[in-house]
Biopython code that builds the backbone (N, CA, C, O; Angstrom):
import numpy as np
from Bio.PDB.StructureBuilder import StructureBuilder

atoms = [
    (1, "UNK", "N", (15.270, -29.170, -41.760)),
    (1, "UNK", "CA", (16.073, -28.116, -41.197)),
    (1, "UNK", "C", (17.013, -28.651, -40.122)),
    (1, "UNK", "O", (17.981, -27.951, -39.825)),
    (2, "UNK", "N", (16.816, -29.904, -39.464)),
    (2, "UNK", "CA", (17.294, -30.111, -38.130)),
    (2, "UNK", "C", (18.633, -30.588, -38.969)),
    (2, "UNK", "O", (19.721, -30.146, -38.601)),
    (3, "UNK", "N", (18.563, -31.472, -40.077)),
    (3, "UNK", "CA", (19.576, -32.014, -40.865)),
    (3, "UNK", "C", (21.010, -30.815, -41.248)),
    (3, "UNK", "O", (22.168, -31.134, -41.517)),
    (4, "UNK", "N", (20.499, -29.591, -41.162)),
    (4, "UNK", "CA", (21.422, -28.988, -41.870)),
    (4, "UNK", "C", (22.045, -28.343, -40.507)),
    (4, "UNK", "O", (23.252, -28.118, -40.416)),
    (5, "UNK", "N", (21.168, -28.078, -39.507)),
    (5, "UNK", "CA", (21.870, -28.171, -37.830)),
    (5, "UNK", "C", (22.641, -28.403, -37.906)),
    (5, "UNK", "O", (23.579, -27.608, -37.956)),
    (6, "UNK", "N", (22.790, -30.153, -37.987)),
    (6, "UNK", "CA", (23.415, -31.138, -37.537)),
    (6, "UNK", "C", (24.473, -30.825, -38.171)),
    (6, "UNK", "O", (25.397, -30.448, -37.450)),
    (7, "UNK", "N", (24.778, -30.865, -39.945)),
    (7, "UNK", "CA", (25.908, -30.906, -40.476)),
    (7, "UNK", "C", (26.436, -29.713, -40.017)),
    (7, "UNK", "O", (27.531, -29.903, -39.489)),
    (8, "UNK", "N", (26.068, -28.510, -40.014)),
    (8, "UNK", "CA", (26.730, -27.341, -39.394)),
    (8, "UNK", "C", (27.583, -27.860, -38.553)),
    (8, "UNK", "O", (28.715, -28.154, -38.938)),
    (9, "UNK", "N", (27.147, -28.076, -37.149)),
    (9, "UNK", "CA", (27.502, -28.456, -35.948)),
    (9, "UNK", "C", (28.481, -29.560, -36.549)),
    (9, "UNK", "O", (29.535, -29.106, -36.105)),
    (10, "UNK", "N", (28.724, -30.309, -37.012)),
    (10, "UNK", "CA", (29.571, -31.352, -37.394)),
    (10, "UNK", "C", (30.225, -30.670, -38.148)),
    (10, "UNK", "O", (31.340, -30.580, -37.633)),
    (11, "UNK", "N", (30.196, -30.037, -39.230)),
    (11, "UNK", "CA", (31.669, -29.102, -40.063)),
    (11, "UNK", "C", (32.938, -28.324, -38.595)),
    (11, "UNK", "O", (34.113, -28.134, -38.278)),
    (12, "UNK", "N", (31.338, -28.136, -38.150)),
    (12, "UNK", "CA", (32.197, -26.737, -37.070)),
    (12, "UNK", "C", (33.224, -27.712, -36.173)),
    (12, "UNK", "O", (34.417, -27.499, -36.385)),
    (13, "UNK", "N", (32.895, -28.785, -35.171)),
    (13, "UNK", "CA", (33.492, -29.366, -34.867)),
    (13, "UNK", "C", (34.805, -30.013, -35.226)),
    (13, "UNK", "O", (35.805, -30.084, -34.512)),
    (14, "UNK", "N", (34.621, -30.522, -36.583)),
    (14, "UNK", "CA", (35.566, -31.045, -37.763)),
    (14, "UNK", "C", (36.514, -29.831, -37.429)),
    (14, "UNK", "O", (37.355, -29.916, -36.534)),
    (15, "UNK", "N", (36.349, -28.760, -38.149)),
    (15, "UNK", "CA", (37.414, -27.626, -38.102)),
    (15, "UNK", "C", (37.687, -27.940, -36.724)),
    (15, "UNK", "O", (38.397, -28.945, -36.694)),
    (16, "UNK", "N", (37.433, -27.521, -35.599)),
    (16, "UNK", "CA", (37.995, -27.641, -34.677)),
    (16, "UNK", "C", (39.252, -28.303, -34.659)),
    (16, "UNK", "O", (40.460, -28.089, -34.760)),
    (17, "UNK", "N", (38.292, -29.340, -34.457)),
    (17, "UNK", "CA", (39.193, -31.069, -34.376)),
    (17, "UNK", "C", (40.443, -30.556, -35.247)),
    (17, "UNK", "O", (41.532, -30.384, -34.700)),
    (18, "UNK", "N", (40.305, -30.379, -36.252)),
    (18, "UNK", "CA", (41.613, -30.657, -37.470)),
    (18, "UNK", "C", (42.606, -29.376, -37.089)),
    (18, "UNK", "O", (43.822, -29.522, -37.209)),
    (19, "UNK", "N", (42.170, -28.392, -36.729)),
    (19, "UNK", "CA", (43.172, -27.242, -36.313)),
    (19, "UNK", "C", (43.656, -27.239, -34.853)),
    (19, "UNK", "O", (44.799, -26.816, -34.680)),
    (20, "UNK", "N", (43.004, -27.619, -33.844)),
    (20, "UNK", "CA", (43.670, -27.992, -32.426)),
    (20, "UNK", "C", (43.621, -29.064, -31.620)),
    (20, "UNK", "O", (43.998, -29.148, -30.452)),
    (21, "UNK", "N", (42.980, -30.139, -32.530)),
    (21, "UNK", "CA", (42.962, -31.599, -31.534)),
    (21, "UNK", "C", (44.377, -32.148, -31.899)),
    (21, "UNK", "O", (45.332, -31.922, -32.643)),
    (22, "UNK", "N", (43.823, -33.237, -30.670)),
    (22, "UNK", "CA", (45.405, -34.154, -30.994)),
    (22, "UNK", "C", (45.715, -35.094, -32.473)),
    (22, "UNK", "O", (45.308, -34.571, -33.510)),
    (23, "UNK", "N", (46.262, -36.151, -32.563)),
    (23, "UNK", "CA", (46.164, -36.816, -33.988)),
    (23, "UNK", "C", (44.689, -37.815, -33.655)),
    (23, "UNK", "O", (44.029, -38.091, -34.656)),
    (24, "UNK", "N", (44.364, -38.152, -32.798)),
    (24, "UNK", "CA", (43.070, -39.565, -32.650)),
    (24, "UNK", "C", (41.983, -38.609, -33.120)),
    (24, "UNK", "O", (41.438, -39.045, -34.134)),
    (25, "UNK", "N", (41.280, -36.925, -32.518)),
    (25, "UNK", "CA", (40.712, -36.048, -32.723)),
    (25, "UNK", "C", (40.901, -35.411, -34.073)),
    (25, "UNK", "O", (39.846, -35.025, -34.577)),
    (26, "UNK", "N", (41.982, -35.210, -34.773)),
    (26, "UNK", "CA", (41.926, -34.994, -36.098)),
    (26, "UNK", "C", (41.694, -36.642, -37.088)),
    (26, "UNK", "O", (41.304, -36.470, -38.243)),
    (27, "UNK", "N", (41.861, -37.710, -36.764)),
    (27, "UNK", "CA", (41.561, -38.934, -37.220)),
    (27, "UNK", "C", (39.909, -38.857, -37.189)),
    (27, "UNK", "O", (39.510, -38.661, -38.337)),
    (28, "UNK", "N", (38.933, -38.940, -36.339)),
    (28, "UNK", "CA", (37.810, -38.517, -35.804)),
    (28, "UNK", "C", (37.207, -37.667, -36.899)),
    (28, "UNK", "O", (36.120, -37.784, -37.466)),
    (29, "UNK", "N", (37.965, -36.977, -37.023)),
    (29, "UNK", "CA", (37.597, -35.242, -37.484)),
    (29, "UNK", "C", (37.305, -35.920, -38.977)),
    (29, "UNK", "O", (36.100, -36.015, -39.211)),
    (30, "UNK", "N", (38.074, -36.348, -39.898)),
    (30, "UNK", "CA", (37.865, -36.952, -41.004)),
    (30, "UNK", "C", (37.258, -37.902, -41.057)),
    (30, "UNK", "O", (36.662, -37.799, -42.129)),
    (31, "UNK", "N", (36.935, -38.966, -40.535)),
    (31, "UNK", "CA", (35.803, -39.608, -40.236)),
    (31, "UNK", "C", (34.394, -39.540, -40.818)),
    (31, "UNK", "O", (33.677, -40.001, -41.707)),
    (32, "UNK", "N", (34.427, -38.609, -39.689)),
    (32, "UNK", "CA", (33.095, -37.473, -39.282)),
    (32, "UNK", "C", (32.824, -37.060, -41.141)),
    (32, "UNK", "O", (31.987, -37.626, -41.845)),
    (33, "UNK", "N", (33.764, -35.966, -41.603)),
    (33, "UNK", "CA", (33.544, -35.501, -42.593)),
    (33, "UNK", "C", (33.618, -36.798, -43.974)),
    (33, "UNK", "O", (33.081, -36.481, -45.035)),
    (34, "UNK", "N", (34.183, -37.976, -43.885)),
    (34, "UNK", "CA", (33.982, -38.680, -44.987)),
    (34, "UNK", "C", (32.669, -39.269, -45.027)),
    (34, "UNK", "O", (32.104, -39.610, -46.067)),
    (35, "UNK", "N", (32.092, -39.405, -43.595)),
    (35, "UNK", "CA", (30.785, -40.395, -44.051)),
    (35, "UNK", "C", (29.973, -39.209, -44.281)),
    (35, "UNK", "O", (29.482, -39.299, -45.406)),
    (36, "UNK", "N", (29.648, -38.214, -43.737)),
    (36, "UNK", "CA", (29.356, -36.953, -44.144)),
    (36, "UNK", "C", (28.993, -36.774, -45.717)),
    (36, "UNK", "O", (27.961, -36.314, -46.205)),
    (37, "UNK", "N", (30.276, -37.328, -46.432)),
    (37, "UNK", "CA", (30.518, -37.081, -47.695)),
    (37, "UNK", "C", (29.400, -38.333, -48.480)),
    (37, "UNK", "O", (28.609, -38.074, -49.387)),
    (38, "UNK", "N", (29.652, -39.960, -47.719)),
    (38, "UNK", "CA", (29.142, -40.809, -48.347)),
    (38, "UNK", "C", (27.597, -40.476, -48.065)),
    (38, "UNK", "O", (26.833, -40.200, -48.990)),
    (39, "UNK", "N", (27.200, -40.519, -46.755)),
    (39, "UNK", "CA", (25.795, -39.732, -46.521)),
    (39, "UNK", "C", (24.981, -39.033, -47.671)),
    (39, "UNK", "O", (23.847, -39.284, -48.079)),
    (40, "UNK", "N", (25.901, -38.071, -48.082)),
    (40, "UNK", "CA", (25.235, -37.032, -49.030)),
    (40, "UNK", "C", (25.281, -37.518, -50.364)),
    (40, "UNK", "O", (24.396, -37.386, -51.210)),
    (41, "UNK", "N", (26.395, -38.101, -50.493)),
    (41, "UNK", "CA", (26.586, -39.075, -51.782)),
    (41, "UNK", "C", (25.097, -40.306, -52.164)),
    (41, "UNK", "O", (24.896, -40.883, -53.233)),
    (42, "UNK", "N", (24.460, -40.372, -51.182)),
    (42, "UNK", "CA", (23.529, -41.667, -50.790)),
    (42, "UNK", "C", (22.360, -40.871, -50.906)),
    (42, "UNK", "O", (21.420, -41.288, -51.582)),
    (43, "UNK", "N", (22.301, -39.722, -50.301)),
    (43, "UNK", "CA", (21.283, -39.005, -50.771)),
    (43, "UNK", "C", (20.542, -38.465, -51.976)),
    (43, "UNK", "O", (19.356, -38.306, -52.265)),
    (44, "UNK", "N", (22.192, -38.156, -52.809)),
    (44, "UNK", "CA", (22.246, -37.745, -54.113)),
    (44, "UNK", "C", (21.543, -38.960, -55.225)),
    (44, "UNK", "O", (20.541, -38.798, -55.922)),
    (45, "UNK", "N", (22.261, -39.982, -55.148)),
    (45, "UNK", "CA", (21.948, -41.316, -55.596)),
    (45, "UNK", "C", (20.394, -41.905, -55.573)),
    (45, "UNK", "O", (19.936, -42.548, -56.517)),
    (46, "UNK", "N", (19.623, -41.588, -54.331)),
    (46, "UNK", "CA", (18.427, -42.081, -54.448)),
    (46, "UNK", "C", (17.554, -41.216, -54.894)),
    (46, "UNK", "O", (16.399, -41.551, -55.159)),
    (47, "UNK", "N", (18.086, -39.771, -55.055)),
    (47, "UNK", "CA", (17.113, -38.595, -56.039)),
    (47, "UNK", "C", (17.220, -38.586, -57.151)),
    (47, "UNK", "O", (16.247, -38.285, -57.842)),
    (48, "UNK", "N", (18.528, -38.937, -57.760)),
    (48, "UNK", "CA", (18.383, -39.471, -59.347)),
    (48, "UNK", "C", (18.045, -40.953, -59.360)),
    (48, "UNK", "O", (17.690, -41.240, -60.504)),
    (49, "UNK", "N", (18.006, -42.079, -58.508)),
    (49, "UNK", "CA", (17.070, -43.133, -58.937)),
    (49, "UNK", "C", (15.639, -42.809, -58.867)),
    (49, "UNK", "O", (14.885, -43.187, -59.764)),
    (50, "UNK", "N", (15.154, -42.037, -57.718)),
    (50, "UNK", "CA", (13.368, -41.783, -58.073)),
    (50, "UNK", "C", (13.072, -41.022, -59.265)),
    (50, "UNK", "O", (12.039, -40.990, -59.934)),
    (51, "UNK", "N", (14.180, -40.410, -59.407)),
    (51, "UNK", "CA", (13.599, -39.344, -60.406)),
    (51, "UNK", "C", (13.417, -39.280, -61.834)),
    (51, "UNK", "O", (12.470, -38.880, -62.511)),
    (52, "UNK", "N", (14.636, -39.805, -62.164)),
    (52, "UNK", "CA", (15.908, -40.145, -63.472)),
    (52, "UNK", "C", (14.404, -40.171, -64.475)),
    (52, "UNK", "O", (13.338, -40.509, -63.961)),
    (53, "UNK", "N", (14.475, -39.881, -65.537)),
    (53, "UNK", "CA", (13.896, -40.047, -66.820)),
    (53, "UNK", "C", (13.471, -41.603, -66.666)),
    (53, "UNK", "O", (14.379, -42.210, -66.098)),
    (54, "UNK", "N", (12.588, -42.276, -66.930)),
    (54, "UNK", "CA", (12.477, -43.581, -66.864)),
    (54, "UNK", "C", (12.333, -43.597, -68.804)),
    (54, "UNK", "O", (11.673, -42.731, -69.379)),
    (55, "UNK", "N", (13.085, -44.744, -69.586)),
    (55, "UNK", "CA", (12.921, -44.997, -70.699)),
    (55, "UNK", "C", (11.944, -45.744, -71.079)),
    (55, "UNK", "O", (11.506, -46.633, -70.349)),
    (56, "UNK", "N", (11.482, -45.499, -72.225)),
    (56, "UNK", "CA", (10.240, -45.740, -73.109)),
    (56, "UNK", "C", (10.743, -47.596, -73.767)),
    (56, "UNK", "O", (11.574, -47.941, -74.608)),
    (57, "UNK", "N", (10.135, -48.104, -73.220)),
    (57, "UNK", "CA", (9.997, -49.309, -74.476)),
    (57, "UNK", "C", (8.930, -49.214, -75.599)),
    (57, "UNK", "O", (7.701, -49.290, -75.627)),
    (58, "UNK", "N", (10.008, -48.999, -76.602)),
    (58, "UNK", "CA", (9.031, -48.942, -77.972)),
    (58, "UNK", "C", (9.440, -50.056, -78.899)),
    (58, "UNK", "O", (8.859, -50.210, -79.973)),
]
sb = StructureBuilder()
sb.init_structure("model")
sb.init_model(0)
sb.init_chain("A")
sb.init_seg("    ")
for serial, (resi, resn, name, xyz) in enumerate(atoms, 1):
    if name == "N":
        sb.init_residue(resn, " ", resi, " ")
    sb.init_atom(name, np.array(xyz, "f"), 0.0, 1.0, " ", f" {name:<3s}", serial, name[0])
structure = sb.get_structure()
């Protein structure tokens, strides 16, 4: 639960950033939201490696 806090609080910020910061604060702002992206991407990735169908040698 604390995880989804966090991203909250980090989207919310992001918006911020991207609608009234300066350009270094909107630079920041995307940042924030790309590793965000790879994060979850990394997450995704190691639930279909534990999980994935494992194939049969026959």
């Amino acid at each position: 639960m604390n995880d989804l806090i966090q991203d909250i609080e980090r989207l919310e910020s992001a918006v911020i950033n991207l609608t009234e910061g300066a350009s270094d604060e909107k630079r920041m702002a995307i940042y924030s939201l790309e590793s965000m992206i790879a994060e979850k991407k990394a997450v995704v990735e190691k639930f279909e490696t534990d999980y994935a169908p494992k194939e049969l040698d026959i």
